[in-house]
C-alpha positions as CSV (number, residue, x, y, z in Angstrom):
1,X,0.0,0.0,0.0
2,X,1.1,3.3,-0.8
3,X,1.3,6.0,1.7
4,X,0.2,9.6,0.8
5,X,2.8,11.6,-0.7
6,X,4.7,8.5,-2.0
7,X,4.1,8.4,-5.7
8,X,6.5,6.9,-9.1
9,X,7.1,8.3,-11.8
10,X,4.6,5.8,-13.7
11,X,1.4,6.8,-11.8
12,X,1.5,10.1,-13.5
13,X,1.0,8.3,-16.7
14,X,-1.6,6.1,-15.4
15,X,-5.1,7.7,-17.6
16,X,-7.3,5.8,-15.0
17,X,-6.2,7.7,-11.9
18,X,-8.2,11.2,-11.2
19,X,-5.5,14.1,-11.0
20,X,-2.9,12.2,-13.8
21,X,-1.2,14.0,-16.5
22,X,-3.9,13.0,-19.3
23,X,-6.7,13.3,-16.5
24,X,-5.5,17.4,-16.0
25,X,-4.3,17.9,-19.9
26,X,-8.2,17.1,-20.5
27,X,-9.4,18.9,-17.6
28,X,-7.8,21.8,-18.7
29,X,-8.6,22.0,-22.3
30,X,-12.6,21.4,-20.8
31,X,-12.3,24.4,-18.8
32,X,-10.8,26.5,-21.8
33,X,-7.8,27.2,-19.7
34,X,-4.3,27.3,-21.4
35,X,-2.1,24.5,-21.2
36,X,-0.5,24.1,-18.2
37,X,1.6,20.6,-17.6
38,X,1.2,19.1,-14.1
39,X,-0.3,16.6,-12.0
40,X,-1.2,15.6,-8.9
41,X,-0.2,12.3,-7.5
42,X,-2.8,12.7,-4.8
43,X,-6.0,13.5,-6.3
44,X,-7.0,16.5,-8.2
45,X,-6.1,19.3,-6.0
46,X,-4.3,17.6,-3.0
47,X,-1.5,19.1,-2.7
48,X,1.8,18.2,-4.4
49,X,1.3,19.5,-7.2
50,X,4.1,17.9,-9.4
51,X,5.0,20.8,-12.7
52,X,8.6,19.9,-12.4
53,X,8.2,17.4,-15.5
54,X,10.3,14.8,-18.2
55,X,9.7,15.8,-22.1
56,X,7.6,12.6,-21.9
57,X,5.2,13.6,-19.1
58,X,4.8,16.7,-20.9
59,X,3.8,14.6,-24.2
60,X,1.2,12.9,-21.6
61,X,-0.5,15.6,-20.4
62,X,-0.5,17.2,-24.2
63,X,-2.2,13.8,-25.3
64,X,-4.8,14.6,-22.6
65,X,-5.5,18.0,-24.0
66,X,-5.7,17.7,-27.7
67,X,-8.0,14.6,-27.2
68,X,-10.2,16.7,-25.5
69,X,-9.9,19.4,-28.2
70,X,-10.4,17.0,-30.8
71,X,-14.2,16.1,-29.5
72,X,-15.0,19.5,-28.3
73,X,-16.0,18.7,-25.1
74,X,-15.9,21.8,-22.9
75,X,-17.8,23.4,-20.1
76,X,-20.7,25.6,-21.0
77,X,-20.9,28.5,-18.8
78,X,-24.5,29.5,-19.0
């Protein structure tokens, strides 16, 4: 079991876990924020938040964005 604030470099690529480099790529795109590379190993929003980040987890959360770009998925503010 993994205690809080223990975290790999691999579970920032994991797309299933909530607060992941694809999860917040997405996230932001939704939001119509600018990209912004990070993640957080502990949930969306619990604190680290990890933007000290390899070319490749950049590519990650990138993915997570234009995916949601591609199928215009974004939050309607009305």
């Amino acid at each position: 079991m993994k205690m809080k604030n223990s975290y790999t470099t691999e579970d920032s690529f994991d797309r299933k876990r909530h607060g992941s480099l694809f999860d917040r790529g997405s996230a932001d795109s939704y939001y119509s924020r600018r990209p912004d590379p990070h993640w957080y190993p502990n949930g969306t929003y619990n604190e680290p938040k990890i933007t000290d980040l390899t070319p490749e987890q950049v590519t990650e959360y990138q993915a997570g964005y234009d995916d949601n770009e591609k199928f215009g998925d974004k939050k309607q503010w009305d």
